[in-house]
mmCIF file of the C-alpha atoms, coordinates in Angstrom:
data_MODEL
# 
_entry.id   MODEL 
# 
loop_
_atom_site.group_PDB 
_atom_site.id 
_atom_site.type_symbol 
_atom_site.label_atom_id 
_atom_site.label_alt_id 
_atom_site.label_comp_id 
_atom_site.label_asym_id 
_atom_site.label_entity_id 
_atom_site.label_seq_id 
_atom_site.pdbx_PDB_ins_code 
_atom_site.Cartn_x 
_atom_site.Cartn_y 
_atom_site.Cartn_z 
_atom_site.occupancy 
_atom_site.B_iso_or_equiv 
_atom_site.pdbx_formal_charge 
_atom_site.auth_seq_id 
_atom_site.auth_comp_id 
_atom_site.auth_asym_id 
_atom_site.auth_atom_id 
_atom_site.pdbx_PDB_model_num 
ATOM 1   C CA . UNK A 1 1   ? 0.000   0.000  0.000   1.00 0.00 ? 1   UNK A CA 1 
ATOM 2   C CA . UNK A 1 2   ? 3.002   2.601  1.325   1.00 0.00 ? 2   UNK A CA 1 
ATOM 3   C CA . UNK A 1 3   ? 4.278   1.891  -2.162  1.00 0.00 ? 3   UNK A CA 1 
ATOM 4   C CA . UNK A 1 4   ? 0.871   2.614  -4.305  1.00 0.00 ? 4   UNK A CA 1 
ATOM 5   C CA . UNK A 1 5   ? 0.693   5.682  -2.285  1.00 0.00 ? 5   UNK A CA 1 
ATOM 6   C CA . UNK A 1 6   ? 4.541   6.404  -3.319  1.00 0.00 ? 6   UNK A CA 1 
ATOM 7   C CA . UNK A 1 7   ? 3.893   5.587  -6.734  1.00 0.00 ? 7   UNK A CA 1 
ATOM 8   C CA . UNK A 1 8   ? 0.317   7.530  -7.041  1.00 0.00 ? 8   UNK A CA 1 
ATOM 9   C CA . UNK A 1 9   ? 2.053   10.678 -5.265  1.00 0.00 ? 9   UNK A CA 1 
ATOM 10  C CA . UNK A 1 10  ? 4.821   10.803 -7.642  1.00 0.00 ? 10  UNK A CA 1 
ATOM 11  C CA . UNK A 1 11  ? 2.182   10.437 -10.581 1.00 0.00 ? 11  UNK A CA 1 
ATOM 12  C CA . UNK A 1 12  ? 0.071   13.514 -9.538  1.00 0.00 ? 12  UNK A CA 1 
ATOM 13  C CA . UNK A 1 13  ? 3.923   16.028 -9.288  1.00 0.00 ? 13  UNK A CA 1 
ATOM 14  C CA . UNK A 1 14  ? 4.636   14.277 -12.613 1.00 0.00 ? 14  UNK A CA 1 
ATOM 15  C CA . UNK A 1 15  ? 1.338   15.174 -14.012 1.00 0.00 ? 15  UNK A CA 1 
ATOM 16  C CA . UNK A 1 16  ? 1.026   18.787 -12.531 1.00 0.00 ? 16  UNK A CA 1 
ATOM 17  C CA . UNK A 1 17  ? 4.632   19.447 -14.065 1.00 0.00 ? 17  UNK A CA 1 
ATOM 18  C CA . UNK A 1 18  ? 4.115   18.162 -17.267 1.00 0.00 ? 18  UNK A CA 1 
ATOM 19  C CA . UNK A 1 19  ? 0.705   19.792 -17.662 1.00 0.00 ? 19  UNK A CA 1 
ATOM 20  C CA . UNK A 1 20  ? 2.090   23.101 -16.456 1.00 0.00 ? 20  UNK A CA 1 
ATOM 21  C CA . UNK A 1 21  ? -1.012  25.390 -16.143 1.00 0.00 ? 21  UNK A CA 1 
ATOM 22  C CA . UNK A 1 22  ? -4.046  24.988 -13.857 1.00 0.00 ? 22  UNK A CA 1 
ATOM 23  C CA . UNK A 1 23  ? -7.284  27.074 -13.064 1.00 0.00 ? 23  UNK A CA 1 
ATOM 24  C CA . UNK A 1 24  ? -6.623  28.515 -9.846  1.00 0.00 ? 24  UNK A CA 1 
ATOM 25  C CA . UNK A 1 25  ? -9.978  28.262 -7.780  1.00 0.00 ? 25  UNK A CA 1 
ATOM 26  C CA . UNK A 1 26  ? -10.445 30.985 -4.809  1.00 0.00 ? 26  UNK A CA 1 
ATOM 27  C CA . UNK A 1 27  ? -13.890 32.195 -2.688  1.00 0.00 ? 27  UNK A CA 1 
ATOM 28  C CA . UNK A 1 28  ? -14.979 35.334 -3.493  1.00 0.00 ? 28  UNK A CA 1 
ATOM 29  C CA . UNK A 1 29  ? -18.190 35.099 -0.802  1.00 0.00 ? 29  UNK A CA 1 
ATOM 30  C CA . UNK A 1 30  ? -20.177 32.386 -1.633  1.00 0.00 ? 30  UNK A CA 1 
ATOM 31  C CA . UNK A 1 31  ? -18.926 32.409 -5.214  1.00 0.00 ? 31  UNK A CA 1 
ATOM 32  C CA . UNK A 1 32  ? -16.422 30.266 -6.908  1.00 0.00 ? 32  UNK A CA 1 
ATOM 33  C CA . UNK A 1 33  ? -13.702 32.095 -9.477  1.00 0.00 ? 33  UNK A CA 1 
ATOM 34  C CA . UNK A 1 34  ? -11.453 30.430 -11.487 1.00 0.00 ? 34  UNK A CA 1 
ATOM 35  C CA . UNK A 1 35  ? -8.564  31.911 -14.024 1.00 0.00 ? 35  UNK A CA 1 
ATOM 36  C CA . UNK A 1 36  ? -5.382  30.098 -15.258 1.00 0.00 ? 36  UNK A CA 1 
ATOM 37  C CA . UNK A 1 37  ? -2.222  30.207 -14.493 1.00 0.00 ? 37  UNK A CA 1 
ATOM 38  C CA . UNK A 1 38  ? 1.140   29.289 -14.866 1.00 0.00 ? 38  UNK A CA 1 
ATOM 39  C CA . UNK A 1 39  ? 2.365   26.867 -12.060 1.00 0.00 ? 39  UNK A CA 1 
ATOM 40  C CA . UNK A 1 40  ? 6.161   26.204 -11.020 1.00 0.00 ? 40  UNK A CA 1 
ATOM 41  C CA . UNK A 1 41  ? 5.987   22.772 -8.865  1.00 0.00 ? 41  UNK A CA 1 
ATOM 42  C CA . UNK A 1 42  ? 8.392   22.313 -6.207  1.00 0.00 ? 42  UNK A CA 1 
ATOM 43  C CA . UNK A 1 43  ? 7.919   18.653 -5.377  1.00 0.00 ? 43  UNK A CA 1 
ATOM 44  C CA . UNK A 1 44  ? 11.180  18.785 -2.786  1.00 0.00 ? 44  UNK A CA 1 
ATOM 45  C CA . UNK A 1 45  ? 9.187   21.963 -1.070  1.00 0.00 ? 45  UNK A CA 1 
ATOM 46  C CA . UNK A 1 46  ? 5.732   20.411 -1.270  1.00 0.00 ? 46  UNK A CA 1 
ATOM 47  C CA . UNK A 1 47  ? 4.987   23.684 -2.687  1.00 0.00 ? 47  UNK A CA 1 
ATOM 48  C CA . UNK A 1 48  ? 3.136   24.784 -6.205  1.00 0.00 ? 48  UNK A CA 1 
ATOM 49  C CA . UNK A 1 49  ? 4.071   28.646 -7.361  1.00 0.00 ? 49  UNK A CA 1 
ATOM 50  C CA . UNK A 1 50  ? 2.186   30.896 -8.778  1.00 0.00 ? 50  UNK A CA 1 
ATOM 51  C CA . UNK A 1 51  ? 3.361   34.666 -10.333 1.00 0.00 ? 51  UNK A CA 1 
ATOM 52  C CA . UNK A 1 52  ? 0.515   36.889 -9.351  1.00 0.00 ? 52  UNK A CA 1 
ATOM 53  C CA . UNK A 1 53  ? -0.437  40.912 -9.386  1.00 0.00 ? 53  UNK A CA 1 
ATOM 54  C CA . UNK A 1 54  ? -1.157  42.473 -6.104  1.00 0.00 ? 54  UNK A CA 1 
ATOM 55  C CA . UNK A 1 55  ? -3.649  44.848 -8.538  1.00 0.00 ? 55  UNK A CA 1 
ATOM 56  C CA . UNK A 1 56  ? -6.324  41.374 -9.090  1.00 0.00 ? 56  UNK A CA 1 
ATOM 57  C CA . UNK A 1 57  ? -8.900  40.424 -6.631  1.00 0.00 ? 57  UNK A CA 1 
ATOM 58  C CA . UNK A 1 58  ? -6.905  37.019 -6.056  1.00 0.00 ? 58  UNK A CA 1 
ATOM 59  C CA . UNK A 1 59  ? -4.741  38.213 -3.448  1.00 0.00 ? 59  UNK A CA 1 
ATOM 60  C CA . UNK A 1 60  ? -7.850  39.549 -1.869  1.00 0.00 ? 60  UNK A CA 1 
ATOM 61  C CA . UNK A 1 61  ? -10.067 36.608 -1.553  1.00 0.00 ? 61  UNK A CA 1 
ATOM 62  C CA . UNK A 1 62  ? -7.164  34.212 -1.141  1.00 0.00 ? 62  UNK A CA 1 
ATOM 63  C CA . UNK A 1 63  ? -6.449  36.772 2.425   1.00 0.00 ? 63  UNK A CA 1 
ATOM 64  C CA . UNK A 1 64  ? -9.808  36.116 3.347   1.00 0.00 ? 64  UNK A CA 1 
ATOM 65  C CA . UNK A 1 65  ? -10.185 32.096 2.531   1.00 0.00 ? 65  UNK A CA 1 
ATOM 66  C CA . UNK A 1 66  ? -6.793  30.749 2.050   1.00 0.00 ? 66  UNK A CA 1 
ATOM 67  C CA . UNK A 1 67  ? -8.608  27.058 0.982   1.00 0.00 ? 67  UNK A CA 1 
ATOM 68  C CA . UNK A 1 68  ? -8.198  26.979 -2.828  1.00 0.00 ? 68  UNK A CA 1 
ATOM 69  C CA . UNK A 1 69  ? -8.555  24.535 -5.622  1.00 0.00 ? 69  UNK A CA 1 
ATOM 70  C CA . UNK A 1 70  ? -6.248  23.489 -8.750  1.00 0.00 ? 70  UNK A CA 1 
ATOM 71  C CA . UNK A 1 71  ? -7.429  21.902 -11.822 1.00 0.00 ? 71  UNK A CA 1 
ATOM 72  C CA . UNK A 1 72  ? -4.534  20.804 -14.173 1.00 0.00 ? 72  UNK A CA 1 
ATOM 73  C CA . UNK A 1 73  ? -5.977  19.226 -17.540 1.00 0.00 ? 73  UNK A CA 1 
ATOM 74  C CA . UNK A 1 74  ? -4.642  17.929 -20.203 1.00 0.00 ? 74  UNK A CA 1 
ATOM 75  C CA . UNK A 1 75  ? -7.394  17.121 -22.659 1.00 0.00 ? 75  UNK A CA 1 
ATOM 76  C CA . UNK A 1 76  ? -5.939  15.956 -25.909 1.00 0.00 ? 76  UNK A CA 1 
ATOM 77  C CA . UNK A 1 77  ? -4.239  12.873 -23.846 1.00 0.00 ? 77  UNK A CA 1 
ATOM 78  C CA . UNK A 1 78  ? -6.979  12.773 -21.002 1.00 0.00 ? 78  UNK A CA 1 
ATOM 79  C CA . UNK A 1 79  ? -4.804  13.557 -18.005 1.00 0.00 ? 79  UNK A CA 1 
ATOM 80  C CA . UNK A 1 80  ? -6.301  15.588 -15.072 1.00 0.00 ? 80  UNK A CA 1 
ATOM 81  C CA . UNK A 1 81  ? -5.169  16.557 -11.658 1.00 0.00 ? 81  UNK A CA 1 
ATOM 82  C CA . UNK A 1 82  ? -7.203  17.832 -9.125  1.00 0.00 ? 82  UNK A CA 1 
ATOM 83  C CA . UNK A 1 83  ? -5.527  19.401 -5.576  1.00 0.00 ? 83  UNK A CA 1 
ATOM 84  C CA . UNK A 1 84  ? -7.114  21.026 -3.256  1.00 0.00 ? 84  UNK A CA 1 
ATOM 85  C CA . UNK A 1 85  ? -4.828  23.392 -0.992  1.00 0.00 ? 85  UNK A CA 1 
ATOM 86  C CA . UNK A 1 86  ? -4.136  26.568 1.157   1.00 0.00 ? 86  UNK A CA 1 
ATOM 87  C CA . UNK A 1 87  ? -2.336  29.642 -0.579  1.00 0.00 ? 87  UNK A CA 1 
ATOM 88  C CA . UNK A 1 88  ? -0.468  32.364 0.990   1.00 0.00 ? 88  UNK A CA 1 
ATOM 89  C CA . UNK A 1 89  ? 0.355   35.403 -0.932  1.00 0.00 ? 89  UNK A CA 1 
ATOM 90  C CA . UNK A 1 90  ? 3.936   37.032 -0.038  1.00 0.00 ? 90  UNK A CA 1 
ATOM 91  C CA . UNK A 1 91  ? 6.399   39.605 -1.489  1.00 0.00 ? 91  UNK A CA 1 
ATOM 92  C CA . UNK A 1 92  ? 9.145   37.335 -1.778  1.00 0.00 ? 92  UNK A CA 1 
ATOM 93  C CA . UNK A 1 93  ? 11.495  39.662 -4.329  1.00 0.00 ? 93  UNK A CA 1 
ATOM 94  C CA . UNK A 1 94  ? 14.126  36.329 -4.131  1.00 0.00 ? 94  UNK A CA 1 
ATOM 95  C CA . UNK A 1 95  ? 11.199  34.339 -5.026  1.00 0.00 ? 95  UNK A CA 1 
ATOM 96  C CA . UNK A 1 96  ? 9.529   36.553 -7.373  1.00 0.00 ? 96  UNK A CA 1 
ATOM 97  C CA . UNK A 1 97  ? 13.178  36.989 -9.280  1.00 0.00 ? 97  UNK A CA 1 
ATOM 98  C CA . UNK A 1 98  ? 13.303  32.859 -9.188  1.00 0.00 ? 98  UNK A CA 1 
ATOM 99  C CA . UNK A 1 99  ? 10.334  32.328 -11.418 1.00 0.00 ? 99  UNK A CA 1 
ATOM 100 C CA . UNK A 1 100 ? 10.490  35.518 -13.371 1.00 0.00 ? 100 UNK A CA 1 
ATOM 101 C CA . UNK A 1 101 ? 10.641  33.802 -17.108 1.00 0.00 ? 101 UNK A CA 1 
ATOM 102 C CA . UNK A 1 102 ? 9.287   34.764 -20.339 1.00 0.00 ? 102 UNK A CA 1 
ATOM 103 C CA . UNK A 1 103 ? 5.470   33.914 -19.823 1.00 0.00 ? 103 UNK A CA 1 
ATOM 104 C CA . UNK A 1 104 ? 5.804   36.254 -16.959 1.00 0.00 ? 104 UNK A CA 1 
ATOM 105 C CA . UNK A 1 105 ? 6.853   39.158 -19.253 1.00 0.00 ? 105 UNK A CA 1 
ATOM 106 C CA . UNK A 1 106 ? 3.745   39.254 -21.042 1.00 0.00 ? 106 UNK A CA 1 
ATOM 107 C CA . UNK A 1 107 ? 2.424   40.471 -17.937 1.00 0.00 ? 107 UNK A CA 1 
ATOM 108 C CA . UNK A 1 108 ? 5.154   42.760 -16.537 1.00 0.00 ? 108 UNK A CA 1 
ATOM 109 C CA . UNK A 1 109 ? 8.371   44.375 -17.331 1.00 0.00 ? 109 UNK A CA 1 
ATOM 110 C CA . UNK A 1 110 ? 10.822  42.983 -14.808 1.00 0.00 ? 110 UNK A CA 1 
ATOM 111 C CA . UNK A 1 111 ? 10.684  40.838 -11.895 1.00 0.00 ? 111 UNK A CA 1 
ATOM 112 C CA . UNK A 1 112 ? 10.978  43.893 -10.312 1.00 0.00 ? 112 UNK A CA 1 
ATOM 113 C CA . UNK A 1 113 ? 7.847   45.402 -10.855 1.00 0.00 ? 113 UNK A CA 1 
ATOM 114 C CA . UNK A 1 114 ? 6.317   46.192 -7.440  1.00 0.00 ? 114 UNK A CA 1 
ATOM 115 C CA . UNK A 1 115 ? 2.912   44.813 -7.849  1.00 0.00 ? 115 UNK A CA 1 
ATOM 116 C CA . UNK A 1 116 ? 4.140   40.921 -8.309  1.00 0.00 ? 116 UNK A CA 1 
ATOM 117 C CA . UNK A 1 117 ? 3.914   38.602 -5.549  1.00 0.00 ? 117 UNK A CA 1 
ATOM 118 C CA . UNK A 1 118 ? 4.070   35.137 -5.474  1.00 0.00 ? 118 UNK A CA 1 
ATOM 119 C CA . UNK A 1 119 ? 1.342   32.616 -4.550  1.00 0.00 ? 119 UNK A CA 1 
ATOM 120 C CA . UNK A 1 120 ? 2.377   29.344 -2.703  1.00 0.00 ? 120 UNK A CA 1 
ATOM 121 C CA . UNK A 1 121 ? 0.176   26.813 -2.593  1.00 0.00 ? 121 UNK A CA 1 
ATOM 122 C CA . UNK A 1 122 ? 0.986   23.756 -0.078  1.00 0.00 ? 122 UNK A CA 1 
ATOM 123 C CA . UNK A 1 123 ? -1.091  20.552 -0.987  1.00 0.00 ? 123 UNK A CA 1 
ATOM 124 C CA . UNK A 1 124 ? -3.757  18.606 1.156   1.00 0.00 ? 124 UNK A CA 1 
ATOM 125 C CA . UNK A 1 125 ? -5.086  15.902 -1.321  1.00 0.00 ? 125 UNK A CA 1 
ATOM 126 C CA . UNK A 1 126 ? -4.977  15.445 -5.073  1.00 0.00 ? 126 UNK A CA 1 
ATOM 127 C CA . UNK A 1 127 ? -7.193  13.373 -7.545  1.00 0.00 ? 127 UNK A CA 1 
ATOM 128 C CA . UNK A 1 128 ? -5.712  12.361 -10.477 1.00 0.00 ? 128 UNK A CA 1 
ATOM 129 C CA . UNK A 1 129 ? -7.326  10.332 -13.795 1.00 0.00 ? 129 UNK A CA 1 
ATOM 130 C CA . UNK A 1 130 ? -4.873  9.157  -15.951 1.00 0.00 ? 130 UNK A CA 1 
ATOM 131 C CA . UNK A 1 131 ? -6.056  7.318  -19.461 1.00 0.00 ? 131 UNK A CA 1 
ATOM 132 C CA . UNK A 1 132 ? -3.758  6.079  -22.404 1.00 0.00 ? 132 UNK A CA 1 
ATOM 133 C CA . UNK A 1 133 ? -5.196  8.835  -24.216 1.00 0.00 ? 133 UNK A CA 1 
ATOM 134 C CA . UNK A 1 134 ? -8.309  9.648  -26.364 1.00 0.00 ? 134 UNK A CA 1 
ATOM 135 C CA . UNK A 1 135 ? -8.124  7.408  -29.217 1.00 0.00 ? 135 UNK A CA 1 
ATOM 136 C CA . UNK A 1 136 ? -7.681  4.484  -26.731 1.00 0.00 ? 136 UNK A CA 1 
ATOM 137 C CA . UNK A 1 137 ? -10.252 5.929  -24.856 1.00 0.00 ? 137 UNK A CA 1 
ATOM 138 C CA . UNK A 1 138 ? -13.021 6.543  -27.280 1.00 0.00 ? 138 UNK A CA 1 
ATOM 139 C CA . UNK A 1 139 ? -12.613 3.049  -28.955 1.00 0.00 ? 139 UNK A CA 1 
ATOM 140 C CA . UNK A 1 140 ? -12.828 1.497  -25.109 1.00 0.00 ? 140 UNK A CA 1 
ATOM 141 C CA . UNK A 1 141 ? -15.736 3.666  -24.768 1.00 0.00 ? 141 UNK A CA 1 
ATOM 142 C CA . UNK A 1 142 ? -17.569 2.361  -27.309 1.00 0.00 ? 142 UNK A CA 1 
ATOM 143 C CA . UNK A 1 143 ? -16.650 -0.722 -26.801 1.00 0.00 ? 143 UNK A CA 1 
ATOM 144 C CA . UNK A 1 144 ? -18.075 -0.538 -23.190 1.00 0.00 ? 144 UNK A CA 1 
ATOM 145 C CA . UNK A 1 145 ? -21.263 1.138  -25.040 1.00 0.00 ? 145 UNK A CA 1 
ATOM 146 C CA . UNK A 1 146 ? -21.890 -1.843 -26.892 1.00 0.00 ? 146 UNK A CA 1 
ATOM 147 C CA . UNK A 1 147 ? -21.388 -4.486 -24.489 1.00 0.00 ? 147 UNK A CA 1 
ATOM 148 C CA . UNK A 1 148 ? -23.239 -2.471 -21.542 1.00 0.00 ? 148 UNK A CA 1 
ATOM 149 C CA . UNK A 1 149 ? -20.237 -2.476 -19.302 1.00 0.00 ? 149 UNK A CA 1 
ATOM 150 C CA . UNK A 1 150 ? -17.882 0.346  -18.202 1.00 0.00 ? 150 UNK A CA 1 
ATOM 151 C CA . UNK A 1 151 ? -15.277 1.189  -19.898 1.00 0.00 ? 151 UNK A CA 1 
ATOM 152 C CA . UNK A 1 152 ? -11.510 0.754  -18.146 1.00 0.00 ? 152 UNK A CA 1 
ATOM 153 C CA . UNK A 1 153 ? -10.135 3.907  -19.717 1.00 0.00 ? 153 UNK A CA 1 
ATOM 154 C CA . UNK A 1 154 ? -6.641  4.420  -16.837 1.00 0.00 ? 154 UNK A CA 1 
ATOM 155 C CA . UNK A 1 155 ? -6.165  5.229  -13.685 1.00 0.00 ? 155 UNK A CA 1 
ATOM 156 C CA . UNK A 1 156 ? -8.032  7.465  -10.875 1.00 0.00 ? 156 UNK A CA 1 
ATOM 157 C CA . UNK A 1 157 ? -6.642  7.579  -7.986  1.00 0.00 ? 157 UNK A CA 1 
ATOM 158 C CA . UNK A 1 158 ? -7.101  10.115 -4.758  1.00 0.00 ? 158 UNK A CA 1 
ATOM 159 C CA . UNK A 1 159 ? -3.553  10.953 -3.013  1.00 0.00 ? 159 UNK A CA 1 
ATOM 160 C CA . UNK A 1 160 ? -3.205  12.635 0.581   1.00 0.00 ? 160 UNK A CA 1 
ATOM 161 C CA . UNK A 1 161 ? -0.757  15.167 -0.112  1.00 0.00 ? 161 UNK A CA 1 
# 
């Protein structure tokens, strides 16, 4: 079991690394928001990064509920990761100068512009499904369809983070 838990733990860094971007989900009230970002996993930190702009709501409702949500998905070879978290904002200028990379200037100048912070996200649990990919996983579908049984398209597995 320790070693399916290894194994499944491993799959869900892989799988948020590879992927790269996730919606970021915060509380605003009783409402849900959702945007993508960019995501810089830190498996040897437990930590997922995030570049963010002290300027967007975000920081705001992360201050207020720190309990957020990830959704990595890579749809064109079925591969999905969700974590569920808690996210600190900070004006880590090390940090910030760290991640700064070319995505990031689309967004500002320099890793010194004052209104980045960074978003750290420490993991609770993940969910992960994990196919072959979609032409393996439509033809098993169908198959499933016509024989009346489910279809065994991969892996889904929950991991305590």
């Amino acid at each position: 079991m320790a070693n399916d838990s290894a194994r499944d733990m491993d799959r869900v860094w892989e799988l948020m690394k590879k992927i790269g971007f996730a919606m970021l989900v915060t509380r605003d009230g009783e409402k849900l928001r959702a945007r993508p970002m960019s995501a810089f996993c830190e498996r040897e930190n437990n930590t997922i990064y995030f570049l963010t702009d002290a300027r967007r709501h975000k920081d705001e409702e992360i201050a207020r509920n720190p309990g957020v949500n990830l959704s990595f998905a890579d749809a064109s070879s079925q591969k999905y990761v969700s974590l569920t978290g808690t996210a600190v904002v900070s004006n880590d200028r090390a940090k910030i100068k760290e991640l700064f990379s070319t995505p990031a200037k689309a967004w500002w100048a320099s890793a010194e512009d004052p209104d980045i912070r960074v978003l750290k996200i420490t993991p609770q649990d993940a969910e992960f499904w994990d196919s072959p990919g979609s032409v393996i996983s439509y033809v098993k579908m169908a198959a499933a369809a016509a024989t009346g049984n489910r279809p065994d398209i991969g892996d889904n597995r929950k991991v305590s983070m």
